[in-house]
C-alpha positions as CSV (number, residue, x, y, z in Angstrom):
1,X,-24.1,32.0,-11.7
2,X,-23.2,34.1,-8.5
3,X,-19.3,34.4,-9.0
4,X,-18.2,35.3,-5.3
5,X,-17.8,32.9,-2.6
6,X,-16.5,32.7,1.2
7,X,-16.4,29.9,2.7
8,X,-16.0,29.2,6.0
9,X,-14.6,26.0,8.0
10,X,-16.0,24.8,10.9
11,X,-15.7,22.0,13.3
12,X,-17.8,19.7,15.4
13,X,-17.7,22.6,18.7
14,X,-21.2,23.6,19.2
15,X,-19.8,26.8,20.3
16,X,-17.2,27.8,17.1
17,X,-14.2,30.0,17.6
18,X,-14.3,32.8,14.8
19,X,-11.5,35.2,14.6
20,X,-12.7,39.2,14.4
21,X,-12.0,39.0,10.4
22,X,-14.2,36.4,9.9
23,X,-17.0,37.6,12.6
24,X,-16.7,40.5,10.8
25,X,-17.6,38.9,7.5
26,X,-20.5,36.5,9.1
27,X,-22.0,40.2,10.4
28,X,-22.1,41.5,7.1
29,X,-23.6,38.7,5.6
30,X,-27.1,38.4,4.0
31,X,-26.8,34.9,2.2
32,X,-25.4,31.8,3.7
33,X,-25.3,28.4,2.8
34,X,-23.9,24.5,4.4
35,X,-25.3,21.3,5.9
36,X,-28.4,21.1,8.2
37,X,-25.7,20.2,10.7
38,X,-23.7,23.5,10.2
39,X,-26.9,25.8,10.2
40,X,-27.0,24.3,14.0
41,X,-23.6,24.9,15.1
42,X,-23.7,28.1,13.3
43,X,-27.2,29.7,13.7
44,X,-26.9,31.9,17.0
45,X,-23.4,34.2,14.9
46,X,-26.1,34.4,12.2
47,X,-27.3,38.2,11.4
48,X,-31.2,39.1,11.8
49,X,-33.0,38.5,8.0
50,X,-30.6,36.5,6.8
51,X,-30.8,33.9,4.3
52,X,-30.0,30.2,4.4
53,X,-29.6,27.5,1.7
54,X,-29.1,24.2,2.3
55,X,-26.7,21.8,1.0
56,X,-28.5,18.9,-0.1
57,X,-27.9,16.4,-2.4
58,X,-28.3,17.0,-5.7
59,X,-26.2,19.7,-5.5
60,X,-27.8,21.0,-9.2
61,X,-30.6,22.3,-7.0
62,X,-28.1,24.3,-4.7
63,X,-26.4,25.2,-6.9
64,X,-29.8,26.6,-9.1
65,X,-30.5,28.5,-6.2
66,X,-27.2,30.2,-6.1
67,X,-27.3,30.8,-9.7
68,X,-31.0,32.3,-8.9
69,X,-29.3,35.4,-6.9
70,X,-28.7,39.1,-7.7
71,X,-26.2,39.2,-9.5
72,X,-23.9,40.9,-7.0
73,X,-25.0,38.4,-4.1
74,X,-22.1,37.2,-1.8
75,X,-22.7,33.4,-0.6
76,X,-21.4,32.6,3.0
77,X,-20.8,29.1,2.9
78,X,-19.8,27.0,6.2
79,X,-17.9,23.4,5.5
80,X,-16.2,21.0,8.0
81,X,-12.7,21.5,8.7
82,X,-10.6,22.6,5.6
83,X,-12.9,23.5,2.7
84,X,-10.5,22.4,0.1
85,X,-9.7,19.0,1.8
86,X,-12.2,17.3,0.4
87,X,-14.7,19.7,1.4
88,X,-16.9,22.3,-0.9
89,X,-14.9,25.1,-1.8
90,X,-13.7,22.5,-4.6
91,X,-17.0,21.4,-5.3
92,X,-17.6,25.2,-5.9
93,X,-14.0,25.6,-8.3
94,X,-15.4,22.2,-10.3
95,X,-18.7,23.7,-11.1
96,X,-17.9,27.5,-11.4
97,X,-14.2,28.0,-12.5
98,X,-14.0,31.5,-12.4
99,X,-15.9,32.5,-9.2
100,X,-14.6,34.4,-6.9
101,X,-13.5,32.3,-3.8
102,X,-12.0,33.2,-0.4
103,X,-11.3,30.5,2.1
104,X,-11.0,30.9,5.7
105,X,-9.9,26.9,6.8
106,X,-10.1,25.2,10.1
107,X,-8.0,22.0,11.0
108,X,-9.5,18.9,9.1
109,X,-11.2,16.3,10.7
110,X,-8.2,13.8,9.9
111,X,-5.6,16.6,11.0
112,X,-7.9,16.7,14.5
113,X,-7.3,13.0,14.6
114,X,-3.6,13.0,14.5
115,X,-3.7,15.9,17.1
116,X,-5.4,14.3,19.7
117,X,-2.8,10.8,18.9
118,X,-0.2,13.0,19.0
119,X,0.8,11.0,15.8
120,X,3.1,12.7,13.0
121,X,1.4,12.3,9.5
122,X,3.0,13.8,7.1
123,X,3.6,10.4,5.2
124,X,-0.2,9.6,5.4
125,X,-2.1,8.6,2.7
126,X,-5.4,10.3,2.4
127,X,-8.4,8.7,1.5
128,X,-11.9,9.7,1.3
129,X,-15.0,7.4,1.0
130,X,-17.4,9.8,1.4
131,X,-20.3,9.5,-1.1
132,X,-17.4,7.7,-3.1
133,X,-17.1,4.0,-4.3
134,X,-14.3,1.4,-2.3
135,X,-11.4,1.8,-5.2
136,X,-9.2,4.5,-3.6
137,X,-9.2,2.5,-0.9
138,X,-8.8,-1.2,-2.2
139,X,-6.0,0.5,-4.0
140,X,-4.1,1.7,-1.3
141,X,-4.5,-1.9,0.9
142,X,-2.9,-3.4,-2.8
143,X,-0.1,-1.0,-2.3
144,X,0.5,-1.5,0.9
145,X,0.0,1.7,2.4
146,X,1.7,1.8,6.2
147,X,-0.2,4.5,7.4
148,X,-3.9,5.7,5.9
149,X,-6.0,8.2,6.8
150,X,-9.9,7.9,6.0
151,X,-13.2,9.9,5.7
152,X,-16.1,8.0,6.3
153,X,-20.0,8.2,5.6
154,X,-22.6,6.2,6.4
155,X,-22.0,3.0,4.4
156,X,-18.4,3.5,4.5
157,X,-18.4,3.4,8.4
158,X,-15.2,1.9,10.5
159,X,-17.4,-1.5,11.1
160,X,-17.3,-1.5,7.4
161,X,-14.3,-1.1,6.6
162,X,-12.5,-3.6,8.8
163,X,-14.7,-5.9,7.5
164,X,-13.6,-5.1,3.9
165,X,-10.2,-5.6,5.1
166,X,-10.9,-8.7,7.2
167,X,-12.3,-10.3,4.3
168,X,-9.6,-9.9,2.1
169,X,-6.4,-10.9,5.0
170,X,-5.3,-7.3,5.8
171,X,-5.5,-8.1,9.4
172,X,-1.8,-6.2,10.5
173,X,-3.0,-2.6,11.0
174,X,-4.4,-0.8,14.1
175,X,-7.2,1.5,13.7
176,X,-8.1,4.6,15.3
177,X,-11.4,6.1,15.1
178,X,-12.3,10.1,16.0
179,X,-15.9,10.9,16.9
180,X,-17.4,14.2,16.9
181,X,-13.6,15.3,16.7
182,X,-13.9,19.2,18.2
183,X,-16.9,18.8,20.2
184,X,-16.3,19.3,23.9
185,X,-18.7,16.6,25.1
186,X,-19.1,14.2,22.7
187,X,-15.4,13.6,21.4
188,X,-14.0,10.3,21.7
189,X,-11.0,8.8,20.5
190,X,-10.6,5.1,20.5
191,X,-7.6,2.5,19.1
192,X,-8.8,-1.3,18.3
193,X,-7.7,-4.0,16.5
194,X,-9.5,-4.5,12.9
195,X,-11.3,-7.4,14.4
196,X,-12.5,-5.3,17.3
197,X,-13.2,-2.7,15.0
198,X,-15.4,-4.8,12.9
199,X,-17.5,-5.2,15.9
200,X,-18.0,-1.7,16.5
201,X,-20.9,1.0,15.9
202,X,-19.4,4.3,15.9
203,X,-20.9,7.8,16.4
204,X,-21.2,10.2,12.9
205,X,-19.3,12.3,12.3
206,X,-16.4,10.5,12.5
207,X,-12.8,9.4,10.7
208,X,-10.5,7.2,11.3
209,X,-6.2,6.3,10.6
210,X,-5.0,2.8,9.8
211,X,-1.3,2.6,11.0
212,X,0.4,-0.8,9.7
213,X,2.4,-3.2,12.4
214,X,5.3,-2.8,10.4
215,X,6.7,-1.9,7.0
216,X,4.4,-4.1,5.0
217,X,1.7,-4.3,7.6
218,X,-0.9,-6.5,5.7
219,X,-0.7,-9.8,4.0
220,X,2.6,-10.3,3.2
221,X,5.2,-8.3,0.7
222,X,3.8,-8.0,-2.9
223,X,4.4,-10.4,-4.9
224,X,5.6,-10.7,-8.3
225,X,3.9,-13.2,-10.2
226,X,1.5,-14.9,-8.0
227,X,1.4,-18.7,-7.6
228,X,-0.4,-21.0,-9.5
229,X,-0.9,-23.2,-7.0
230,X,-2.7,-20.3,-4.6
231,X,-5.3,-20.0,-6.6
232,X,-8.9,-22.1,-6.6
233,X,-9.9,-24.0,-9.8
234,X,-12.7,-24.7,-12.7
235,X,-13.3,-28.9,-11.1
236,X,-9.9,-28.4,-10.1
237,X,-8.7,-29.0,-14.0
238,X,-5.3,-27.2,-13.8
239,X,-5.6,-26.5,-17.5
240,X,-8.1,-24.2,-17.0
241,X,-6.0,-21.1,-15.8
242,X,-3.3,-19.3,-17.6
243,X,0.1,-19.7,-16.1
244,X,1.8,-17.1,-14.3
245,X,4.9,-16.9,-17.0
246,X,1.7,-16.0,-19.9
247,X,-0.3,-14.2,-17.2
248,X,3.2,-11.7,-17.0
249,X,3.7,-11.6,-20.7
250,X,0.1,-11.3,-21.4
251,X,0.1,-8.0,-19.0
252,X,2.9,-6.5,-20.3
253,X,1.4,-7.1,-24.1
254,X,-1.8,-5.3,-22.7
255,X,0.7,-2.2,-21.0
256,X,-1.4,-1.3,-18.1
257,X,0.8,0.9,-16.4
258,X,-0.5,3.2,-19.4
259,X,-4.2,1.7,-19.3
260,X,-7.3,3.0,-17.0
261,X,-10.1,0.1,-17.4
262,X,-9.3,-3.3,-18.4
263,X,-12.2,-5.7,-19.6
264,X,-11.3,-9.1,-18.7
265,X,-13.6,-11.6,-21.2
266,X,-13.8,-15.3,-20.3
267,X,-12.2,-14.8,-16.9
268,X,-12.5,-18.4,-15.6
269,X,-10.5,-18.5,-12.3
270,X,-10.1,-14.7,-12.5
271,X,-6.3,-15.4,-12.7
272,X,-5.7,-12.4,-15.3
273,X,-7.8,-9.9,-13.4
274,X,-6.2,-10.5,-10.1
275,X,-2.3,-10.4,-11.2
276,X,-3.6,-7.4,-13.1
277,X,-5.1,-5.8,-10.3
278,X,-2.3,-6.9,-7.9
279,X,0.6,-5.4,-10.1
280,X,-1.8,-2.5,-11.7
281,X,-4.3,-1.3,-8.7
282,X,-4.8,1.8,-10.1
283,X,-7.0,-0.2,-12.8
284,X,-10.9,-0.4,-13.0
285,X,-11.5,-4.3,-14.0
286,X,-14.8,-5.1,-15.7
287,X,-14.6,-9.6,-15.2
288,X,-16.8,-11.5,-17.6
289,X,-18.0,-15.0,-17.4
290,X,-20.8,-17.1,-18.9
291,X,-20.2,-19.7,-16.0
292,X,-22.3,-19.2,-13.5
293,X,-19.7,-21.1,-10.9
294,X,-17.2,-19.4,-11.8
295,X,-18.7,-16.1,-9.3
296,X,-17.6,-18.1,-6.2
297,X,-14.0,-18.9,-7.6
298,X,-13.2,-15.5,-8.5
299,X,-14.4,-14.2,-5.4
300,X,-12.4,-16.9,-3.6
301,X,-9.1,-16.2,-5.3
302,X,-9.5,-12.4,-5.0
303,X,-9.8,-13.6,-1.4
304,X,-6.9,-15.6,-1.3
305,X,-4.6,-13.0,-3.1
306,X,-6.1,-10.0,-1.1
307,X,-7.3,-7.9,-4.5
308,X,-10.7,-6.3,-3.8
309,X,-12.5,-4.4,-5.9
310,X,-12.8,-6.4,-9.4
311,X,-16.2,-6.0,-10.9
312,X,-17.8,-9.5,-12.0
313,X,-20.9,-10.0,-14.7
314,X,-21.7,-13.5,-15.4
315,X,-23.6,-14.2,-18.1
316,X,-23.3,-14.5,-21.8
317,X,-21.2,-11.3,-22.8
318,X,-22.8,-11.1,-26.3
319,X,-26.0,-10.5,-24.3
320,X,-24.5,-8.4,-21.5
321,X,-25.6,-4.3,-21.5
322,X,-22.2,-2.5,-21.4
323,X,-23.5,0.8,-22.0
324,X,-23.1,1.8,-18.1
325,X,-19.4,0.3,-17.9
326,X,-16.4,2.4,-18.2
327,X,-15.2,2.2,-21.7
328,X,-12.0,-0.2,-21.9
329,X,-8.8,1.1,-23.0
330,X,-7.5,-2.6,-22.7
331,X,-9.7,-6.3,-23.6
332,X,-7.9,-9.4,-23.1
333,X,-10.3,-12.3,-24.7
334,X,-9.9,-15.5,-22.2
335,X,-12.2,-17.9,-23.6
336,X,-14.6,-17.3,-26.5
337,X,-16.8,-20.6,-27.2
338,X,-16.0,-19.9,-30.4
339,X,-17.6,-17.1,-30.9
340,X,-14.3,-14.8,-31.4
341,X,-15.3,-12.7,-34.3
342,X,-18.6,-11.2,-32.7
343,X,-17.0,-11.1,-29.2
344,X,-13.9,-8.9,-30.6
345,X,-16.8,-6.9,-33.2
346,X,-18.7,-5.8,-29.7
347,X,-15.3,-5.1,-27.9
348,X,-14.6,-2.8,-30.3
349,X,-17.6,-0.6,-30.2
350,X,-16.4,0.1,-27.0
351,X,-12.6,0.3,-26.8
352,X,-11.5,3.7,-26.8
353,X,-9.2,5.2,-29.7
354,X,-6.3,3.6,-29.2
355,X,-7.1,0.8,-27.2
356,X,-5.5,-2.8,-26.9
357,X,-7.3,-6.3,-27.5
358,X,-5.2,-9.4,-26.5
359,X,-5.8,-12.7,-26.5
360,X,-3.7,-16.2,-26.1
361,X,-4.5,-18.7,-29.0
362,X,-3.6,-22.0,-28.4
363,X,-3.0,-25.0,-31.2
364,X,-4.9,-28.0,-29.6
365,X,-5.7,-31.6,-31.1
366,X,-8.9,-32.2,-31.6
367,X,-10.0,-28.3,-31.7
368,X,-11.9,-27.7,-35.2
369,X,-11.9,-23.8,-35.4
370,X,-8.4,-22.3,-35.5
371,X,-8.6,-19.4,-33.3
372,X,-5.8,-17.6,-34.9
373,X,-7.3,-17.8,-37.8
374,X,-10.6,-16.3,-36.1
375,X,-8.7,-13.6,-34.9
376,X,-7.3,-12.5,-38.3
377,X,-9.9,-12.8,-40.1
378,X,-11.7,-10.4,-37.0
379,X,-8.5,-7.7,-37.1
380,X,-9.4,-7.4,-41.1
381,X,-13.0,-7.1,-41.1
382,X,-12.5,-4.9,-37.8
383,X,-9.9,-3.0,-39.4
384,X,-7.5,-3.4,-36.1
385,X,-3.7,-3.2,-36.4
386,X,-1.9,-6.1,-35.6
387,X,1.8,-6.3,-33.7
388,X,3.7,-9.2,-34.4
389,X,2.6,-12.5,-32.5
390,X,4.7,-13.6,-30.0
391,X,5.0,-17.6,-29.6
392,X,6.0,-19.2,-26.3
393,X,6.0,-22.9,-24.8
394,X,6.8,-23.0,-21.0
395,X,6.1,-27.1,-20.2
396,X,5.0,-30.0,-22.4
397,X,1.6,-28.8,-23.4
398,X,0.5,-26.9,-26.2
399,X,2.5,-23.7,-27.3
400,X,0.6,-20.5,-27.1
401,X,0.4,-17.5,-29.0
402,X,-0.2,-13.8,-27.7
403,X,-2.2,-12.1,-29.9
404,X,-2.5,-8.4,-29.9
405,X,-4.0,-5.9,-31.9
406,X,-5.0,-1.8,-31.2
407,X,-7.4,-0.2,-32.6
């Protein structure tokens, strides 16, 4: 693999600014690299014979063709704005740790953006959904970020994002969108409302900030506990959810502050998922249901509470292919049709070391298979560690038990 690297940042201008250092280094250049769209901006400073690779997804092949050079070849890159913002001078320290790297930055695309609003930023949070999924970003809405700052692509335009955000209440914020931030005719700044934004085509590339109306700036302070009564239910049978004083003490029994992927089995209402997500947003939440109506109440409850971003799988788990989920590091068991001991066997094969099953057992008339017993029986054969149950009653129904075991 070539070991040295320069890379260079660039913005939108057809017509870059180079300082004599770095003209110098483009002049002495045989092999340079970047986006069709840099090659553009960039190919007039280019020296006669030089060589160009292009940076094209998947970036094995770019990088095969670097690794395919002398072995005292110097690759030129070009990147948008600051290389190591996001940008492919840390693509380049991921995939070769010791190259070589010098970087010569420009002002990012976000930094551009502030500029032109004259808007200080140094509390913004940064967020990039560029060739990335929506969790950075449902994660920061949960939190209540005041003041965001986002890189777009293609599917993560502005039009999509407001709509994310309109979906799920976060309706207080102002957006401001930068196209083609640096070029001299085709700039344009532009401030709407998230409703006006959702409306909106805008020119690539662009990037946009999300400033909140105020402190909290979305749907309302973060709650502690949500409601019971906020939340939609199974034919509207207010058995059928677990109670926010268990949903608390079934968290803390799962310690997600310390967890990275919770798998949520028998989610019903979605209930435990949402507070989980709501308290925990930094968690990746796997929800699984063998009801099929059970998809539109989650989805209208994560709604309701404003928590994008939990995966849903409905169908029987037992049957379910896992293998492409991220391995749990906490289960909690909802509802098990009696099936407990091969629900908790196929848990297990994918819990990592160390990880936490929990699951509320409740003593019912009329219910023929004791699912504490289940459960122990399952921690033997499983060879899990127990903790000590904990028993609560919070009204006049049935006491419950919170069961919890590690592996």
């Amino acid at each position: 693999m070539n070991e040295r690297f320069i890379v260079i940042g660039i913005t939108d201008s057809p017509t870059p600014f180079f300082p004599p250092e770095v003209r110098e280094v483009i002049r002495q250049g045989v092999v340079f690299s970047g986006g069709r769209r840099h090659h553009e901006i960039v190919a007039s400073e280019l020296p006669t014979g030089h060589r160009w690779i292009d940076i094209t997804v998947p970036l094995d092949d770019v990088f095969a063709q670097y690794e395919a050079l002398p072995a005292d070849s110097e690759v030129i890159v070009f990147a948008s704005g600051d290389p190591l913002f996001f940008g492919f001078a840390s693509t380049i320290r991921q995939r070769c740790p010791a190259a070589d790297i010098k970087v010569y930055p420009a002002f990012n695309s976000l930094q551009m953006l502030a500029h032109r609003l004259v808007m200080p930023y140094a509390d913004m949070r940064i967020v990039s959904l560029t060739g990335r999924p929506w969790h950075a970003f449902d994660r920061a809405l949960i939190e209540r970020t005041a003041m965001m700052g986002v890189l777009t692509d293609r599917q993560h335009t502005p039009a999509a994002i407001a709509r994310r955000m309109l979906t799920f209440g976060y309706r207080r914020y102002t957006m401001f969108v930068g196209e083609h931030l640096g070029h001299p005719e085709k700039e344009r700044v532009t401030k709407l409302s998230i409703e006006e934004a959702a409306q909106r085509e805008f020119a690539m590339p662009n990037c946009l900030i999300l400033r909140a109306h105020d402190d909290v700036g979305t749907v309302g302070a973060k709650p502690f506990g949500l409601p019971d009564e906020r939340f939609s239910l199974l034919d509207g049978r207010e058995k059928m959810i677990t109670k926010m004083p268990i949903r608390l003490l079934t968290l803390q029994a799962l310690d997600l502050p310390a967890r990275r992927v919770l798998w949520d089995i028998g989610f019903c209402t979605g209930s435990v998922s949402i507070e989980a997500r709501q308290l925990f947003p930094h968690l990746h939440i796997e929800a699984f249901e063998i009801r099929p109506e059970c998809e539109a109440i989650i989805t209208d409850n994560m709604q309701r509470m404003g928590v994008p971003g939990i995966e849903v799988h409905i169908g029987d788990f037992l049957s379910t292919d896992c293998s492409a989920l991220p391995a749990p590091d906490a289960v909690f068991i909802g509802g098990h049709g009696g099936r407990l001991k091969e629900i908790m066997a196929k848990a297990v094969r994918h819990l990592n070391p160390g990880g936490i099953i929990v699951m509320n057992s409740v003593v019912a008339p009329k219910v023929t298979t004791d699912s504490h017993q289940l459960w122990d029986e399952a921690c033997r054969e499983l060879h899990l560690r127990q903790d000590d149950p904990m028993h609560i009653q919070i009204n006049d129904h049935h006491p419950i038990t919170i069961l919890k075991c590690k592996r």
